[in-house]
N, C-alpha and C positions, 0 to 999 in steps of 0.2 A: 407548631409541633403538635398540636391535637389530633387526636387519633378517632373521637367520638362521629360516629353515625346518626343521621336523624333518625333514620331506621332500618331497619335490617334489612340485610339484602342477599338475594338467592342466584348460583352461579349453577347452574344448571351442567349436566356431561362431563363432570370432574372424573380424575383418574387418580387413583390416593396411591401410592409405593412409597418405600423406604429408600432413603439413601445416605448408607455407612451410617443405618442406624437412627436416622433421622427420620420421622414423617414428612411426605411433602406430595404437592396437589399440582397437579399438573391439567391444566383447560385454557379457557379462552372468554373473555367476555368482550362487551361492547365500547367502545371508546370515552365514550362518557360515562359507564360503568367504569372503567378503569379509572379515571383521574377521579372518580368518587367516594371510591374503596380504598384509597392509597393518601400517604403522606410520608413526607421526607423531613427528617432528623438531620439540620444544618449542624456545621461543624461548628458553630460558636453557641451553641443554646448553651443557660444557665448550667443544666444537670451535668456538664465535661460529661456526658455520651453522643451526643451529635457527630455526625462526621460527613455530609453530604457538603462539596464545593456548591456555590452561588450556581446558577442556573448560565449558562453561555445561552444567550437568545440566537447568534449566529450558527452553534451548532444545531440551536434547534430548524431554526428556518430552513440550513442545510438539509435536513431530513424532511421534514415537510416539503419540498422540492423533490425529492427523491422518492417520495410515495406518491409523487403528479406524477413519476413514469406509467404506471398501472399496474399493470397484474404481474411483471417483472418486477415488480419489488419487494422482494420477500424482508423480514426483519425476523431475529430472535425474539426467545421471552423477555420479559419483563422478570426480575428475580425479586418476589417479597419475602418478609416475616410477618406470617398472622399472627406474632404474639399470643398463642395459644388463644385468641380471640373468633378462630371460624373452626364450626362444627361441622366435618363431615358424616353423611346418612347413607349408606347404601341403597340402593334404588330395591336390590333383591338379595337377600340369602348366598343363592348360589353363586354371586356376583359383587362378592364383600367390599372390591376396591372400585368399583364405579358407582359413584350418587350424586350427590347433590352438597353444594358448601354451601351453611348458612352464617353470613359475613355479618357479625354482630358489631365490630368495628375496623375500623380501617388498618390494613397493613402496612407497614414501613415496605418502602421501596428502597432495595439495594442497587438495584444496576438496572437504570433506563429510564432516567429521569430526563436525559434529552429526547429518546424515542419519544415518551408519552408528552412533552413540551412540544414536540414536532408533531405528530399524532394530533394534539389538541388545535396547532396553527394549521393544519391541513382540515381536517373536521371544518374547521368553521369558516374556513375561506372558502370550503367546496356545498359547503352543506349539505354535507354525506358524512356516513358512519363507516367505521372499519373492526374486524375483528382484530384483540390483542392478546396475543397467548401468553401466557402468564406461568411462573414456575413458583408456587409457593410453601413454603418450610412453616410447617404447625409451628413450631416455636424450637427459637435462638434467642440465648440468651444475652444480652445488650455485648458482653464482652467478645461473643461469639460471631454475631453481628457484622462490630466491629473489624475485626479479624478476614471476615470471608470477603465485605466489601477491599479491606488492604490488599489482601491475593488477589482477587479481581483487577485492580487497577495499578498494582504495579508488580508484580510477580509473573501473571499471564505477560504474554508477546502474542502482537500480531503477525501477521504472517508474512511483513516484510515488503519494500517494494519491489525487489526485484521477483517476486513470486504473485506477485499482483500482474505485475507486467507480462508473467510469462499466461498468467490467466488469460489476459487479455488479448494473445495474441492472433484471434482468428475475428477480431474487429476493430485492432488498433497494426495500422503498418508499422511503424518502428518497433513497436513491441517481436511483432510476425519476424523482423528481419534481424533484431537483438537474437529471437532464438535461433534462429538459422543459421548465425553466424557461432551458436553455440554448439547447436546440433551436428551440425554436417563436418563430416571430417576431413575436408579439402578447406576447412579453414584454419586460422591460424590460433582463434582464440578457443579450437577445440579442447584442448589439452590445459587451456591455464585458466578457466571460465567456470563458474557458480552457477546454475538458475536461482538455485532456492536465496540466494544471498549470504547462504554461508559460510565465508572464508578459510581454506583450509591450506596446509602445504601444498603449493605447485597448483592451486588457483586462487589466483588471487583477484580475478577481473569477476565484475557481478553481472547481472545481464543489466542492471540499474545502472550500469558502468557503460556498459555499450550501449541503452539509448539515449543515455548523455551525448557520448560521441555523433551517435545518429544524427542528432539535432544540429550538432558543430557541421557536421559535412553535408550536412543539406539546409545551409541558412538562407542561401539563395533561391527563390523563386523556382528558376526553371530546372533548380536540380532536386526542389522537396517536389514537385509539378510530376517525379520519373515515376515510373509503376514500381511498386516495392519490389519485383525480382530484376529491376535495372536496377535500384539501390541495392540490393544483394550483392548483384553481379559486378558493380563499381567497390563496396565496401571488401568485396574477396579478391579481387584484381589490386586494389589499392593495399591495402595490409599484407596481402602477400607476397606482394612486393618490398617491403620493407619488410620481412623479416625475412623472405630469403637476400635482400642485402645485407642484414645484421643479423644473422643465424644465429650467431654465439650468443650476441646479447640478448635476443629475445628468449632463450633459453636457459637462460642463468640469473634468477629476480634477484637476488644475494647480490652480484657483483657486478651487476649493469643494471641501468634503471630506464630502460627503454619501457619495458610494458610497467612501469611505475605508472597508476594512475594520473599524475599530474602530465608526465611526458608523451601518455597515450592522446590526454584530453590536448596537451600541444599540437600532436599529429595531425589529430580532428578537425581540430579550427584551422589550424594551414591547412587542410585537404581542404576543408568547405571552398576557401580562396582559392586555392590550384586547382583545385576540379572544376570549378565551376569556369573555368578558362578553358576548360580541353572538351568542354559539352558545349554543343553549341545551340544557342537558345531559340533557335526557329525551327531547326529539325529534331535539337534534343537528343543528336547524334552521340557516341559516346567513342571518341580515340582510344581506345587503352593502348596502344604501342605511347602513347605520347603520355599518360597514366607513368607508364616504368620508366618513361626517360626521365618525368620529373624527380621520381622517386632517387635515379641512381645519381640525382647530381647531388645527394645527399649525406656519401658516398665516406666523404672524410668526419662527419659527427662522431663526438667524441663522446657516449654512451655512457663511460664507466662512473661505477658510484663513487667515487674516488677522487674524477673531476666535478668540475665547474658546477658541474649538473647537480652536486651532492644540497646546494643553496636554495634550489628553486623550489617551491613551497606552494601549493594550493592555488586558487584559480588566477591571480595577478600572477605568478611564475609562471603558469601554462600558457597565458597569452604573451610573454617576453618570448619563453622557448619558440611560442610557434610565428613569434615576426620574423626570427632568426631562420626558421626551415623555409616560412614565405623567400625571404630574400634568395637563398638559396634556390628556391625550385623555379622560381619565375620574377626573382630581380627586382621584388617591389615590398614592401610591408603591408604589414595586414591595416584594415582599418581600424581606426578609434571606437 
């Protein structure tokens, strides 16, 4: 936990502001100037003020993998406390919040103790240098510290996967067709569907919801092999068919448990099995009249939340549900 410096060190193009009253430096140094000027306060030191977790070396090596993409790899600050320990100098007068920080000793790192772990195993397996922008607070006082690192890591939220997914969707196909099945209002899951992941009255499906499904209905080869607007064009053929046979139910999440996630995810995995029989795998052809026959032979399911169906429980119940729509659509069970 030492904090001392051999010797002093200068950070050149600081930018000094206040925030809520706080001083704090905002710049950028060099990779091995960071891990030089910095030090973390583990959560079992003698003093009861430490609070830094053990170091995850997987999460670091994870980012050091992630800064081999290249110049696509952008990262945030680095967030210190210089312990009222770095002097800022203004370069000019007229220009009081831009100088220079003279780093008499080392700052406590708050948040990004795996970046600069990662940062450190990239540096030296590449032997290259990288800039590390850095955000740091003149001085917090050890309680205060404490506190901003606690909101950092468990107050803050990320931004979720199904908002991840929906970012991703002009380079990842399931993702592209999770939204399109969101977006477009010829489909079914317009109306009861989340991008961002936030469940609210009358949608309760996330888009993280439907590329789960995605994955269920194209487990077979030559139906993940289709161009994502032939998976579009099956997954709106195929659900809209089931819920113009089960209108009511699909309309009412309260009293039928048809678009219940478990019973959707049932759907899914029988579709993957009955679709993948009505495609056929050398032309890649796609029946849909033969799509709605299997659908209607599905005809007498008994949907309500009330029956059978009220039992069936998370991903071992979605695979019972969907042998039972297999037998029915094409007279065989799923496999093991």
């Amino acid at each position: 936990m030492s904090s001392a410096l051999a010797h002093h060190h200068v950070i050149e193009n600081v930018l000094l502001y206040k925030m809520r009253g706080k001083v704090a430096y905002l710049g950028n140094v060099s990779a091995m100037s960071a891990l030089q000027i910095t030090y973390v306060k583990p959560f079992d030191h003698p003093s009861g003020k430490g609070y830094q977790r053990p170091v995850d070396n997987k999460r670091c090596n994870d980012f050091a993998m992630y800064l081999s993409k290249g110049d696509d790899a952008l990262f945030t600050p680095i967030l210190l406390n210089a312990e009222s320990k770095w002097e800022f100098s203004a370069y000019d007068k007229s220009r009081s919040s831009f100088g220079r920080l003279i780093c008499k000793d080392k700052a406590s790192l708050m948040d990004g103790q795996h970046r600069l772990g990662g940062i450190k195993r990239y540096t030296q397996d590449t032997h290259s240098e990288i800039s590390v922008p850095f955000l740091a607070f003149h001085y917090l006082d050890e309680d205060e510290e404490i506190n901003l690192f606690d909101t950092i890591n468990t107050k803050a939220k990320g931004i979720g996967i199904s908002l991840s997914k929906y970012l991703h969707r002009d380079s990842d196909e399931y993702s592209w067709v999770a939204t399109q099945l969101i977006t477009r209002g010829d489909s079914p899951f317009h109306f009861i569907s989340t991008i961002t992941g936030k469940r609210s009255l009358g949608r309760h499906v996330t888009l993280q919801n439907l590329y789960k499904m995605l994955e269920f209905l194209s487990k077979e080869d030559h139906v993940a092999k289709l161009p994502k607007e032939e998976k579009l064009m099956l997954c709106l053929v195929y659900f809209n068919a089931i819920k113009e046979l089960f209108n009511k139910e699909w309309l009412d999440y309260k009293e039928y448990r048809l678009t219940h996630i478990v019973c959707l995810n049932a759907i899914a995995i029988a579709g993957g099995v009955f679709l993948s029989k009505v495609i056929s795998e050398e032309k890649r052809a796609i029946d849909y009249n033969q799509v709605i026959k299997g659908v209607n032979k599905l005809k007498s399911m008994d949907w309500s939340a009330a029956g059978t169906l009220r039992y069936i429980k998370g991903m071992s119940g979605s695979k019972t549900l969907a042998n039972d729509l297999i037998t029915q659509m094409i007279g065989t069970s799923a496999s093991k």
